[in-house]
C-alpha positions as CSV (number, residue, x, y, z in Angstrom):
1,X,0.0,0.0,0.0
2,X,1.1,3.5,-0.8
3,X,0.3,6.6,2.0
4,X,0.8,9.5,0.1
5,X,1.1,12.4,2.7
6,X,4.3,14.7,3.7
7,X,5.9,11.7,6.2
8,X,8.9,11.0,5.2
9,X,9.5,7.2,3.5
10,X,11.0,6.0,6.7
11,X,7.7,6.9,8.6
12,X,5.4,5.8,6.2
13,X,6.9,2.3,5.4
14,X,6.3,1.7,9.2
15,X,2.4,1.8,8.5
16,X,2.3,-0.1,5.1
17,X,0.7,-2.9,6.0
18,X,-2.1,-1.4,8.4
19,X,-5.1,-1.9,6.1
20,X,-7.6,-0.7,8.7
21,X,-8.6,2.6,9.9
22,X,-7.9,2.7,13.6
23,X,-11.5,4.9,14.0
24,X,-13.7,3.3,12.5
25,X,-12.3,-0.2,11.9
26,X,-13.1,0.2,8.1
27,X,-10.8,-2.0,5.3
28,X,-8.7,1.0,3.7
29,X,-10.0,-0.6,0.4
30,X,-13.4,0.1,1.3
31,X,-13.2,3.8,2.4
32,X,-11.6,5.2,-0.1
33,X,-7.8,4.4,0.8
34,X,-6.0,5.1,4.1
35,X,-4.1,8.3,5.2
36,X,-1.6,9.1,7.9
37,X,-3.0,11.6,9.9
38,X,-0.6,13.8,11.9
39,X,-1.6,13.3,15.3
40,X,0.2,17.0,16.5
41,X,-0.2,18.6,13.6
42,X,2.6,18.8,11.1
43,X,5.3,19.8,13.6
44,X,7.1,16.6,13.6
45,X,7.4,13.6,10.9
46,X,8.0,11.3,14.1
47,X,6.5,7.4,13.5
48,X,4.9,9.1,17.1
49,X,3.3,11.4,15.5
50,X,1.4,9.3,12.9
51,X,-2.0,7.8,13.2
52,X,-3.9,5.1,10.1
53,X,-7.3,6.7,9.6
54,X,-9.5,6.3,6.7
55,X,-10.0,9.5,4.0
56,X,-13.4,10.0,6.0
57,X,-11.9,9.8,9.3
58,X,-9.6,12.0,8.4
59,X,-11.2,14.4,7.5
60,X,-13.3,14.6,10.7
61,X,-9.9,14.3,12.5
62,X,-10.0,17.5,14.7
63,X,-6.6,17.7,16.9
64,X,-8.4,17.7,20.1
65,X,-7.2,16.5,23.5
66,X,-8.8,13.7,23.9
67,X,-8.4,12.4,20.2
68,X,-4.5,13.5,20.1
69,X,-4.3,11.8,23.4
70,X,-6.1,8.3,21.8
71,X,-4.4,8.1,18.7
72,X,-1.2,8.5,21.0
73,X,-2.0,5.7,22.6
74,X,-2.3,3.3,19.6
75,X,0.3,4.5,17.7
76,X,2.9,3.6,20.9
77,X,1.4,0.6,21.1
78,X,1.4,-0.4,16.9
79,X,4.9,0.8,17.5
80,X,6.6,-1.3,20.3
81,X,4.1,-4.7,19.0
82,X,6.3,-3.8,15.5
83,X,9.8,-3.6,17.8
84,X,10.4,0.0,16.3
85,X,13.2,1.7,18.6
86,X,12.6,5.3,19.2
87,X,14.9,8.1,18.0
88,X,16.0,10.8,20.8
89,X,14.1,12.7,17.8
90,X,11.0,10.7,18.9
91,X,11.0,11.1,22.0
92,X,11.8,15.0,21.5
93,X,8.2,15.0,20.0
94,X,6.1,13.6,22.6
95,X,8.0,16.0,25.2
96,X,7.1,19.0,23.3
97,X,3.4,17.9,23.5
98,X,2.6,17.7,27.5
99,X,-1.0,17.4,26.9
100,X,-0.6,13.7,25.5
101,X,1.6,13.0,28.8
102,X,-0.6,10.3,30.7
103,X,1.1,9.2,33.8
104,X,1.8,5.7,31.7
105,X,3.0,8.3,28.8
106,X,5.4,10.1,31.0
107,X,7.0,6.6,32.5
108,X,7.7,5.1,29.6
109,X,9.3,7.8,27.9
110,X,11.3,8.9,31.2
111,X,12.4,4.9,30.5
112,X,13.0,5.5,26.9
113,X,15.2,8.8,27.7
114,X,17.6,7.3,30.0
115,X,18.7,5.5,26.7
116,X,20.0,8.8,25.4
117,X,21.8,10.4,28.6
């Protein structure tokens, strides 16, 4: 599959083979293709900064708390089931952003940090 967006290649090729739409569960096929969504807005081309959501989704996507703080979630998760190492560059990203810092958030990049010290 091909996510055509401003990502770089490195960030996209992470998300190739996601053929769902982590909203609305739809097949990618059947929505009218898949996007990555910056979860931040386009501050950052971090794999942390990148949600799967369907063309519809997408465009419903509004950058609020709560969905910033969701896709978040699911995106660390796809990330560490797909054994993707984050970058000091990562990690840089979720700090900037302390809205999206969950206590769970905050622990496992405190972890994650102590890597680049």
């Amino acid at each position: 599959m091909q996510l055509d967006n401003p990502f770089s290649k490195a960030t996209r090729e992470l998300f190739r083979d996601v053929w769902v739409c982590w909203e609305c569960g739809q097949n990618g096929q059947e929505t009218g293709g898949l996007e990555l969504h910056h979860i931040t807005g386009r501050d950052s081309d971090s794999p942390y900064n990148a949600a799967i959501l369907c063309k519809e989704c997408h465009g419903m996507a509004n950058h609020n708390y709560i969905e910033e703080s969701k896709y978040t979630v699911i995106t660390i998760h796809f990330l560490n089931a797909s054994c993707y190492t984050p970058t000091k560059n990562d990690i840089d990203h979720l700090i900037r952003h302390p809205r999206l810092m969950t206590p769970e958030l905050k622990e496992w990049t405190d972890n994650v940090r102590k890597q680049y010290a």
